[in-house]
KOLGU-401435 format. One record per residue (C-alpha): x, y, z. Coordinates in nm, 2 decimals, decimal comma. Example, Ala and Ser with C-alpha at 12.3 -4.5 7.8 and 13.67 -1.06 7.14 Angstrom:
BEGIN
r u:1,23	v:-0,45	w:0,78
r u:1,37	v:-0,11	w:0,71
# end
This chain:
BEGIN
r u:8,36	v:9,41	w:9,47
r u:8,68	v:9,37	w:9,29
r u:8,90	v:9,57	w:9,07
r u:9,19	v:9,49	w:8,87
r u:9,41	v:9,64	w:8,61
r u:9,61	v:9,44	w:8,33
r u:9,90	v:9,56	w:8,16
r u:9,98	v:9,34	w:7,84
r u:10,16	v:9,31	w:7,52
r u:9,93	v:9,30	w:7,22
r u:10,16	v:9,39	w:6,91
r u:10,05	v:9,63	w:6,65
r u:9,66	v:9,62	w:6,75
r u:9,72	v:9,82	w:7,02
r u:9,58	v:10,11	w:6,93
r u:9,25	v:9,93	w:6,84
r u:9,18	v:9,74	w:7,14
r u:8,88	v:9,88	w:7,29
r u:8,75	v:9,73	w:7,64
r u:8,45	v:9,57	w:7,70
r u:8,13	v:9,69	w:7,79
r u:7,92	v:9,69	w:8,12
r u:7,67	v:9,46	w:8,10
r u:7,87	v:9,26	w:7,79
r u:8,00	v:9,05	w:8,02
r u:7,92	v:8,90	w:8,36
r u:7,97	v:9,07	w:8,66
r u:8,15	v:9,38	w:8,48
r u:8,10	v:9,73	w:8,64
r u:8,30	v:9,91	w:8,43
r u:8,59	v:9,86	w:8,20
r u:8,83	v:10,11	w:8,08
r u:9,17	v:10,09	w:7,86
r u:9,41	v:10,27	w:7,63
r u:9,76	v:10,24	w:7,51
r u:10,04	v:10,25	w:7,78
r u:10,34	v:10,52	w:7,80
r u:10,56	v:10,59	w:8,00
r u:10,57	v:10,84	w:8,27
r u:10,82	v:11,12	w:8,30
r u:10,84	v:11,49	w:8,18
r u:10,76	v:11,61	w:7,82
r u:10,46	v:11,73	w:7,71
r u:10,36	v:11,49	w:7,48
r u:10,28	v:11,14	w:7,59
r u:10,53	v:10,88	w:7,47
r u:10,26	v:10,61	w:7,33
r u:10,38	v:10,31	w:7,34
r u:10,13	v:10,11	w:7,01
r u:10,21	v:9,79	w:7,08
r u:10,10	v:9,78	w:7,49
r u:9,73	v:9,85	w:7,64
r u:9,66	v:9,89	w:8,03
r u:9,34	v:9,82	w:8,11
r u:9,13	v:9,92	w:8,49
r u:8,79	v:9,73	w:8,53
r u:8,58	v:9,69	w:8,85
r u:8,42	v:9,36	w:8,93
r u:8,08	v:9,25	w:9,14
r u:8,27	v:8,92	w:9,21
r u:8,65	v:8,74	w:9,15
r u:8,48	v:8,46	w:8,95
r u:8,33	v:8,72	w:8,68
r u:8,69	v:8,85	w:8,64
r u:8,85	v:8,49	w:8,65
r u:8,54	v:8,44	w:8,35
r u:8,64	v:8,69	w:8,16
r u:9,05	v:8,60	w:8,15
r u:8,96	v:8,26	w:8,06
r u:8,68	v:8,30	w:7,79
r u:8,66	v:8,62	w:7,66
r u:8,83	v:8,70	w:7,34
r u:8,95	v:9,05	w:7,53
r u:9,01	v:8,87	w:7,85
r u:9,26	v:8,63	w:7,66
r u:9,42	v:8,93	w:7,48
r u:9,56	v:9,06	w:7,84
r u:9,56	v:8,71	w:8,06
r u:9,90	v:8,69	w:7,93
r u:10,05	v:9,04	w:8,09
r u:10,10	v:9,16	w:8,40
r u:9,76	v:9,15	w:8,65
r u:9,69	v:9,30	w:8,98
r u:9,40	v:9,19	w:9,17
r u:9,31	v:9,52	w:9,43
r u:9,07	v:9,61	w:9,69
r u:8,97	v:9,99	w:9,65
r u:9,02	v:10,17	w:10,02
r u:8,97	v:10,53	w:9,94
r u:8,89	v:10,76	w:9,64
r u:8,86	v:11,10	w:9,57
r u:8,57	v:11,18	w:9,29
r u:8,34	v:10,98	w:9,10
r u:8,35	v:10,70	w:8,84
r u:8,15	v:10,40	w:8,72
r u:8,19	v:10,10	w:8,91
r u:8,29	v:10,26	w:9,21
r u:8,12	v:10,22	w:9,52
r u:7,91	v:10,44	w:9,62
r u:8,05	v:10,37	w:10,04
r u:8,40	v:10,35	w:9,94
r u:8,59	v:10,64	w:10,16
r u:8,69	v:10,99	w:10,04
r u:8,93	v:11,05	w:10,31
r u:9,27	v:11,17	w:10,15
r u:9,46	v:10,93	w:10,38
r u:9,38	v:10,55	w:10,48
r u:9,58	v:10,33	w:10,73
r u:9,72	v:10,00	w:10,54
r u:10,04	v:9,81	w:10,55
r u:10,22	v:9,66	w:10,24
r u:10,25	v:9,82	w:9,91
r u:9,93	v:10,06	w:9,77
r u:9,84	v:10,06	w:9,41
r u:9,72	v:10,40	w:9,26
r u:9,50	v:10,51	w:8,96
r u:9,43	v:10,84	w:8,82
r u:9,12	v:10,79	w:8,60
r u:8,98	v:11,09	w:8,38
r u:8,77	v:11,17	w:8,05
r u:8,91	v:11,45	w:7,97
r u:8,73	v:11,81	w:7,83
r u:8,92	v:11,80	w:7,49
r u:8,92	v:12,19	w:7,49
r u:9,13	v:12,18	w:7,77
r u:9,41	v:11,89	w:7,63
r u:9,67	v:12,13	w:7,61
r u:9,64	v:12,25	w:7,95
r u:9,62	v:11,90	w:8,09
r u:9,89	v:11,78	w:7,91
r u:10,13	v:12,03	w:8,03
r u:10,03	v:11,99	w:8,40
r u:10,05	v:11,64	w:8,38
r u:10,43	v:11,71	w:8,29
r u:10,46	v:11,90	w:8,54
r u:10,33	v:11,61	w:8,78
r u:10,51	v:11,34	w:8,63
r u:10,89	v:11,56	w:8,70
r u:10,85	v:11,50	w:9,03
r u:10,78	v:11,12	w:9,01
r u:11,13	v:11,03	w:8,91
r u:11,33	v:10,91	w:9,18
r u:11,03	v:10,94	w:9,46
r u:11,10	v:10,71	w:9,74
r u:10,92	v:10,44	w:9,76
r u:10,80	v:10,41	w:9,38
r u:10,81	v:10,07	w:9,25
r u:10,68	v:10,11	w:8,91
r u:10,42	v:10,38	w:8,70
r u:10,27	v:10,38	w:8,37
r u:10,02	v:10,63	w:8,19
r u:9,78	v:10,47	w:7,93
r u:9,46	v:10,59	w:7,75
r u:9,29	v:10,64	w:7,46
r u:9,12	v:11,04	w:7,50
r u:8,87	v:11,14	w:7,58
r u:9,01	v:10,88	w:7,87
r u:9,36	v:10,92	w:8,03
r u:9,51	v:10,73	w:8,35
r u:9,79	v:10,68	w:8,52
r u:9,88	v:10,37	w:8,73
r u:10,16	v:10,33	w:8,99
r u:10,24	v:10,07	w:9,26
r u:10,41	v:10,25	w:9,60
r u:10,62	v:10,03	w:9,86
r u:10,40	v:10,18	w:10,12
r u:10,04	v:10,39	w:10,15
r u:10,28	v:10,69	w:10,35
r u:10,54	v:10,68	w:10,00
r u:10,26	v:10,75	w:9,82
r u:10,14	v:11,02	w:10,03
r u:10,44	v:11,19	w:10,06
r u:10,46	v:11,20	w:9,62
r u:10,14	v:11,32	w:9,63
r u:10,07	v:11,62	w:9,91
r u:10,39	v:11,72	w:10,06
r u:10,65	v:11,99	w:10,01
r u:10,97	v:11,78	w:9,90
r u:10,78	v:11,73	w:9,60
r u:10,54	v:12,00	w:9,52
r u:10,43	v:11,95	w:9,17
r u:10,19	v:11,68	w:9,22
r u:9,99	v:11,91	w:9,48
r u:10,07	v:12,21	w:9,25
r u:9,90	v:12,06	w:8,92
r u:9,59	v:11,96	w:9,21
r u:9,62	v:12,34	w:9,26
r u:9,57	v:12,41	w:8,86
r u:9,30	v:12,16	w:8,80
r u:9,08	v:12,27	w:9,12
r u:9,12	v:12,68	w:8,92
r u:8,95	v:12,55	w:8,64
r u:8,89	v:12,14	w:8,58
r u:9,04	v:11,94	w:8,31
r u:8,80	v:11,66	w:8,31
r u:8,40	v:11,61	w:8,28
r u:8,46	v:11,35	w:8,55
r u:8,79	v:11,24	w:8,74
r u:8,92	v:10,94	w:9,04
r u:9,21	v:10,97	w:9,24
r u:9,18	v:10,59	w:9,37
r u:9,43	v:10,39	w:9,64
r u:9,40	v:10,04	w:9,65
r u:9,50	v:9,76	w:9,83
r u:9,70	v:9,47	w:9,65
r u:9,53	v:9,14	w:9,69
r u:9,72	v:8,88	w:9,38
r u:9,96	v:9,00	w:9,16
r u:10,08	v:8,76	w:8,86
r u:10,26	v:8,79	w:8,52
r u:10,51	v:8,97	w:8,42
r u:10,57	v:9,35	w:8,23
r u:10,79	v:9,39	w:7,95
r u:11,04	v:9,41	w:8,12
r u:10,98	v:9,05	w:8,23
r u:10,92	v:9,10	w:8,65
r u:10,69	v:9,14	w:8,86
r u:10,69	v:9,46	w:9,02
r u:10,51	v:9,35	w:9,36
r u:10,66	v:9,05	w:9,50
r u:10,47	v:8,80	w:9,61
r u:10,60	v:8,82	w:9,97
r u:10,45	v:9,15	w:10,00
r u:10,10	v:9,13	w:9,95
r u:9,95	v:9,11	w:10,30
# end
């Protein structure tokens, strides 16, 4: 099992580029995507229309390697920036993940971790959400250890991806006191839930490739392990 999450220029079809659908194409679990934008305080997300991120789980490498090379959707993102990850822990439930996969909150790996925050969210409660996430988000800025973070979606789904120099730099963003407001919008989402379903997912970096708009890759290649 494979995931992997693209983040491409598409120009002004952004906002209507949908993913495909399980079952659509070989070996697809599941396949979700929405316009990118940028992470950092505000209330309102700063959409970005003319970039998509995309997450998908995989039964096999080939199926993804399919896809990229012969799918009209596949095409649309082979030329952005691509992450190839193995999932080592997760906390909550989506499609495509396994159902053995760990739901420890720490996990021992070496290298650089990828995380994805994956929800559909209740729309009665966007407002509320919204404003956490802002909350969240001002204490990402100048976190040791981040390489790079985007949000993307397209509501009901909203994610967030971001690529940490080590598994203990994302920890320390996430749970402990220097920077309390990720663990404090935990704290207002467990008193009365956002989303009909939610992942909190780490991942191990197995191929990175491409390039962002800002033309680099934000792994290098020497440190995937």
């Amino acid at each position: 099992m494979l995931t992997s999450v693209h983040v491409a220029k598409v120009g002004p079809t952004g906002p209507l580029f949908r993913p495909p659908k399980a079952g659509s194409v070989p070996g697809l679990l599941n396949a979700d995507a929405g316009m990118a934008s940028p992470l950092g305080p505000g209330l309102i997300p700063r959409l970005d229309p003319t970039r998509v991120a995309m997450v998908a789980f995989w039964e096999a490498e080939e199926h993804l390697d399919q896809f990229l090379e012969t799918h009209p959707t596949g095409k649309k993102v082979a030329n952005g920036w691509q992450a190839r990850l193995e999932p080592l822990r997760a906390h909550g439930e989506w499609p495509g993940l396994p159902a053995d996969l760990r739901r420890t909150r720490t996990v021992e790996t070496d290298g650089p971790v990828v995380v994805t925050t994956l929800g559909k969210l209740k729309m009665t409660q966007a407002y509320r959400f919204f404003k956490t996430s802002a909350l969240a988000e001002s204490g990402l800025e100048g976190s040791d250890g981040l390489i790079w973070a985007t949000g993307f979606g397209s509501p009901p789904f909203v994610a967030t991806l971001s690529v940490w120099e080590s598994a203990q730099a994302a920890y320390d963003y996430a749970y402990t006191a220097a920077r309390p407001q990720h663990d404090q919008a935990i704290g207002v989402d467990r008193a009365k839930g956002f989303h009909h379903m939610n992942a909190f997912i780490r991942y191990r970096p197995l191929a990175v490739s491409g390039s962002l708009t800002e033309g680099r890759n934000p792994i290098p290649d020497m440190a995937i392990v």
